[in-house]
C-alpha positions in Angstrom: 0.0 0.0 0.0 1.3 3.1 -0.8 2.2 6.1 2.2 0.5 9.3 2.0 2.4 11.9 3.7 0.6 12.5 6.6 0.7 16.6 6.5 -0.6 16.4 3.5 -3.5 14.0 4.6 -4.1 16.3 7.8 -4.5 19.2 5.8 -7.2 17.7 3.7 -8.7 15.8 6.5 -8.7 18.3 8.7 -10.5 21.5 6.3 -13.7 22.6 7.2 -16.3 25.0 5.3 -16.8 27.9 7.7 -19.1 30.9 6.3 -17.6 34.0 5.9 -19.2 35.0 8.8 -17.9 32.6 11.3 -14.5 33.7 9.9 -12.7 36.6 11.2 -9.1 38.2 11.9 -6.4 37.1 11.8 -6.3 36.0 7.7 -3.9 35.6 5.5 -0.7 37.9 5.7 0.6 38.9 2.0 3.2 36.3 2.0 0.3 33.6 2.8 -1.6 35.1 0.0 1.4 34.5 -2.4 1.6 31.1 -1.0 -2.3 30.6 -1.4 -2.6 32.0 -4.9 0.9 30.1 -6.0 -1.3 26.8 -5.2 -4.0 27.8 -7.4 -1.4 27.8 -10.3 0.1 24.4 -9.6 -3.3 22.4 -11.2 -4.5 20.6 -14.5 -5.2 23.0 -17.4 -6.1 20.9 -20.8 -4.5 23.8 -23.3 -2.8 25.6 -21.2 -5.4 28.5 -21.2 -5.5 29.2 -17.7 -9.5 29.7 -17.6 -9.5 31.2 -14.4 -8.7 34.3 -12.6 -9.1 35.6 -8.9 -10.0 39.2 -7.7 -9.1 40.3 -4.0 -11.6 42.3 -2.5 -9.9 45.1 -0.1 -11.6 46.5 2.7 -11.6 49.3 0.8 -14.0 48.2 -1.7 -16.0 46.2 0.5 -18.7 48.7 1.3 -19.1 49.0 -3.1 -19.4 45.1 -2.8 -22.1 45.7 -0.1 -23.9 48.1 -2.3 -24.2 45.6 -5.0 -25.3 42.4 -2.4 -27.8 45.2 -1.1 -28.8 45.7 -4.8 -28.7 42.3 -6.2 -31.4 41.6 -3.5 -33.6 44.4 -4.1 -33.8 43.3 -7.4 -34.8 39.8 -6.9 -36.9 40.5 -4.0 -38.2 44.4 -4.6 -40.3 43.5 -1.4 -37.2 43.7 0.5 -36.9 45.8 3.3 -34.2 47.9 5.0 -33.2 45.6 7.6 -32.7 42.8 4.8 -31.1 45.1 2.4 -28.8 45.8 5.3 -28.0 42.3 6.0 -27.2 42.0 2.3 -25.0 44.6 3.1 -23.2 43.3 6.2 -22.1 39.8 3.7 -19.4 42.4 2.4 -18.1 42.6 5.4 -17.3 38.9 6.9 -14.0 37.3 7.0 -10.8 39.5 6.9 -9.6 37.7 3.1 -12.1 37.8 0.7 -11.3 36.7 -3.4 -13.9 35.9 -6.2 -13.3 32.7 -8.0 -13.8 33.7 -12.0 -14.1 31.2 -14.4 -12.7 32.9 -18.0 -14.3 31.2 -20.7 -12.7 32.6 -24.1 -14.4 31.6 -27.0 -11.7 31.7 -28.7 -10.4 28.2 -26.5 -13.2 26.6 -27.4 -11.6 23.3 -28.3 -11.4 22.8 -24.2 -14.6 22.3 -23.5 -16.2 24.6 -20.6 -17.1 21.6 -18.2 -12.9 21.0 -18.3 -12.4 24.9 -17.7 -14.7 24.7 -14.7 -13.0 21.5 -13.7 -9.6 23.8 -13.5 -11.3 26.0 -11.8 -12.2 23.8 -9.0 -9.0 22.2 -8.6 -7.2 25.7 -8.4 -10.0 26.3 -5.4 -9.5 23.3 -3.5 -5.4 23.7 -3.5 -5.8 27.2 -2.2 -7.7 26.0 0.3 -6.0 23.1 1.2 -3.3 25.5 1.2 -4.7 27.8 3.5 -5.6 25.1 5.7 -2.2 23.8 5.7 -0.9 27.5 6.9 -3.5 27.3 9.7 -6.2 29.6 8.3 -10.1 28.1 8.4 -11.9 29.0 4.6 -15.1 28.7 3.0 -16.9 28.9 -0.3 -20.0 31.4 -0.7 -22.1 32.5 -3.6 -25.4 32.9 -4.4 -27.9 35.0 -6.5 -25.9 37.9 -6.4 -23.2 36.3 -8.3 -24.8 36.4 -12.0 -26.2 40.1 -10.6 -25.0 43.1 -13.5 -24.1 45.0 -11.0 -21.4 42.5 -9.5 -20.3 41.8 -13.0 -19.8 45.7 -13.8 -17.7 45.7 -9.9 -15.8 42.9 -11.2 -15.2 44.5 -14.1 -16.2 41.1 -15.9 -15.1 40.4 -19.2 -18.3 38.9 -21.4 -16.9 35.7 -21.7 -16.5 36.0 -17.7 -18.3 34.7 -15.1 -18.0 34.8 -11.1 -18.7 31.3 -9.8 -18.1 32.2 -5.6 -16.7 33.8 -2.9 -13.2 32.8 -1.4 -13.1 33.1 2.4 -9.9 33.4 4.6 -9.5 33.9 8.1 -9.2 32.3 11.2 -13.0 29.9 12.7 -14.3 31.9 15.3 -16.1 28.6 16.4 -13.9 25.6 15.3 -16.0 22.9 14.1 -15.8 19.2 14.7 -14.6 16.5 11.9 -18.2 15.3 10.2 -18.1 11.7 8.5 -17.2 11.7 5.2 -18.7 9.4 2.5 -16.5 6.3 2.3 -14.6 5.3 -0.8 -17.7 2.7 -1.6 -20.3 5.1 -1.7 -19.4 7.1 -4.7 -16.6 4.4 -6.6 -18.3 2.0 -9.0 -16.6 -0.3 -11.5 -17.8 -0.8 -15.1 
C-alpha cells in the first residue's frame, strides 16, 4: 500500500467549510496570500489556457461590494426591506480575506470544453484552500444569486466571456467545528 504523507493527509482531512461570517481576523498575511494563490497555479489545465482568474476584494472596496449584495437583493426581492437590504450589506463585510473565484471562458479556447475549464477552476480552489488550511487559516466557499447580478459583473469589471462562480473566504473559525463523517470510498466508486 502506498504512504501518503501525513501533512498532506491532515491538511485535507482536517479543512472545514466555515461561512464568511464565522471567519474573522487574523487572515492571511501577504506572503500567505502569495503562497495561497501560488497553489492555485500548480493544477491541471487541458490547453494551457488558464481559464480562471481571482480578484481580491480590499476593505476598501468592501462597502461597493455591499452596495451591489444590497442591490442584487432588491432586485430579486423588490419587497425587501431595510433591515434585509442591510443584512445583504453586512455579507461584504465577513472574513478578513475575501477573493472571487472567476471562471474565464474565451471563446476563442473553445476546443477545451467549458465543463474541463470549470474542472480547473475547481481544482485551483481546492489547492488554495488546502493550502490555506495547511498555513492554519479556516476557509469557505460562498455564492449565491448575487453572483450572475449586472451589477457585480460591472464591480468585477467582468469580461463577457467572464463569469464569477463564488466567494473565497480566509481567516481564522471563530467557532472551530468538529470532523463530520465523510462518504466512504464505496459510496461514490463504481466499477464498469
Amino acid at each position: 500500500m502506498t504512504s501518503v504523507n501525513e501533512e498532506l493527509w491532515a491538511a485535507l482531512a482536517g479543512r472545514r467549510n466555515y461561512p464568511p461570517r464565522r471567519l474573522s481576523a487574523p487572515g492571511p498575511d501577504a506572503a500567505s496570500l502569495e503562497r495561497i494563490f501560488e497553489a492555485a497555479a500548480q493544477v491541471p489545465d487541458h490547453g494551457l489556457l488558464r481559464p480562471w482568474r481571482f480578484i481580491v476584494v480590499p476593505d476598501a472596496r468592501r462597502a461597493d461590494l455591499g452596495e451591489v449584495f444590497a442591490a442584487a437583493l432588491a432586485e430579486r426581492d423588490p419587497d425587501s426591506d431595510d433591515a434585509a437590504r442591510g443584512r445583504a450589506r453586512e455579507k461584504a463585510f465577513h472574513a478578513p480575506c475575501l477573493v472571487v473565484a472567476v471562471l474565464v471562458d474565451d471563446p476563442a479556447a473553445n476546443k477545451v470544453p467549458r465543463a474541463e475549464k470549470l474542472v480547473s477552476l475547481g481544482c485551483a480552489v481546492q489547492n488554495m484552500l488546502t493550502v490555506a488550511q495547511s498555513l492554519g487559516f479556516s476557509s469557505g466557499l460562498a455564492s449565491g444569486a448575487a453572483m450572475g447580478f449586472s451589477g457585480m459583473r460591472e464591480l468585477l469589471r467582468l469580461a463577457p466571456h467572464e463569469g464569477a462562480i463564488c466567494f473565497l473566504a480566509f481567516g481564522t473559525a471563530s467557532d472551530p467545528r468538529p470532523p463530520r463523517e465523510r462518504p466512504r470510498p464505496a459510496d461514490f466508486v463504481s466499477t464498469l
